[in-house]
C-alpha positions as CSV (number, residue, x, y, z in Angstrom):
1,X,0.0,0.0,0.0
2,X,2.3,2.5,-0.8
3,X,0.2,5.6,-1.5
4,X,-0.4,8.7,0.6
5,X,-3.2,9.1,3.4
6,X,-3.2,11.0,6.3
7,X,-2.6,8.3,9.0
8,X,-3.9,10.2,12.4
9,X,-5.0,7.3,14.3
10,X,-4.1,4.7,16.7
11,X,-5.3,1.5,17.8
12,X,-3.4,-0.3,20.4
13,X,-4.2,-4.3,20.4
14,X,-3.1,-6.6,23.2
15,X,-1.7,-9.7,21.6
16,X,0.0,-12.4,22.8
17,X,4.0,-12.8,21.9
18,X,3.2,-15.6,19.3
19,X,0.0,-14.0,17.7
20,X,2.5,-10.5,17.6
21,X,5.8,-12.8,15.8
22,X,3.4,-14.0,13.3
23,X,1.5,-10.5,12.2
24,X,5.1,-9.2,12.1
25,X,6.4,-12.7,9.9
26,X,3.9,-12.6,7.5
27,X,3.9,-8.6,7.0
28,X,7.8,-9.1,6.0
29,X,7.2,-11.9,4.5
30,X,4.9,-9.4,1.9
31,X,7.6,-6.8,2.1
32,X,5.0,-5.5,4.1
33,X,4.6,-2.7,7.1
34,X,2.8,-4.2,10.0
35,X,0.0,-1.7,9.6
36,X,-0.5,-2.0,5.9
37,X,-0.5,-5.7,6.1
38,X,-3.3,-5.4,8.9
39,X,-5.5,-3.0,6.8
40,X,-5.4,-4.8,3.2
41,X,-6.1,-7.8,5.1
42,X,-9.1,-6.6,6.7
43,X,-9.5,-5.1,2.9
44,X,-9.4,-7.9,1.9
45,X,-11.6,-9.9,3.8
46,X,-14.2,-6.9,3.3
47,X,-14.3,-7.7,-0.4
48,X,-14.7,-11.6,-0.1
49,X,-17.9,-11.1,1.5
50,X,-19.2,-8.5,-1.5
51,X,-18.2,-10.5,-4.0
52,X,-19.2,-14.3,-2.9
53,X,-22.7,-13.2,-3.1
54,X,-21.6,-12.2,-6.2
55,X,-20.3,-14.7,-7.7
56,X,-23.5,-17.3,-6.7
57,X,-25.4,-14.5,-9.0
58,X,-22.9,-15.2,-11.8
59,X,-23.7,-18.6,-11.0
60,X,-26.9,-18.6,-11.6
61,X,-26.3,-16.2,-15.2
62,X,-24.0,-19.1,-16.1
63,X,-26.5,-21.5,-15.7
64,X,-29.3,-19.3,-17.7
65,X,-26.9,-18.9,-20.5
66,X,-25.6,-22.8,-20.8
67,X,-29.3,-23.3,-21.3
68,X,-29.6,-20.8,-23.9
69,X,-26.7,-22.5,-25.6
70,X,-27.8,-25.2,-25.8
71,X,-31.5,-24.1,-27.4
72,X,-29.5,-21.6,-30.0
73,X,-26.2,-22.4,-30.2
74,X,-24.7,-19.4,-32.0
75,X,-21.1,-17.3,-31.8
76,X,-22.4,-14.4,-30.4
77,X,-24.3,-16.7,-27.3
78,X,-20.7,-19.1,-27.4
79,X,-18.6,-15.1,-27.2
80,X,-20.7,-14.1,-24.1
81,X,-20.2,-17.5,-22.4
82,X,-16.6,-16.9,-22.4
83,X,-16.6,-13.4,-21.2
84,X,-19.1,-14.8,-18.0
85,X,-16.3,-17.7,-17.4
86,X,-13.7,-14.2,-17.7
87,X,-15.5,-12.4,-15.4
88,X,-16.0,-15.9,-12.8
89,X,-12.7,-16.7,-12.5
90,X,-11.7,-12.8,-12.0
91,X,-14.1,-12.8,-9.1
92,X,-12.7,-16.2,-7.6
93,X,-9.4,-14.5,-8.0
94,X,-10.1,-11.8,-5.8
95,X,-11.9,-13.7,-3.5
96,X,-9.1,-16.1,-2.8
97,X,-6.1,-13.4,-2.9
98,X,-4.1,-13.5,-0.1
């Protein structure tokens, strides 16, 4: 995360010496501050839970349009398939990032 904000606050944690060694391993171990590494994974685990429900919807388009297929099997229908698998696999992407 290595763009400018205006970091004002504090929050002091009590941790114990293990949970503590392993923030600060895997931080480094991203070439990571501790407090970046904290936020984007908190980030992080925001945007799993907006985009699973999101991806059952794609789901469920996937689903609609394999049916179409297979009624009118055209380039256009095969084209917008593809870009549904794209936009799938994007979204599992994101969601398993880490």
């Amino acid at each position: 995360m290595k763009y400018q904000r205006n970091r004002n606050q504090s929050l002091t944690v009590r941790l114990t010496e293990q949970e503590k060694n392993l923030i600060q391993s895997k931080a480094q171990r991203k070439n990571m501050s501790v407090t970046d590494f904290i936020v984007l994974s908190v980030t992080e685990q925001s945007n799993a839970a907006v985009l699973k429900p999101l991806l059952a919807m794609l789901a469920v388009l996937k689903n609609k349009t394999e049916h179409l297929k297979e009624r009118f099997d055209t380039a256009e229908l095969c084209e917008i398939i593809d870009r549904q698998n794209d936009i799938i696999s994007e979204v599992k992407r994101l969601i398993n990032r880490g």
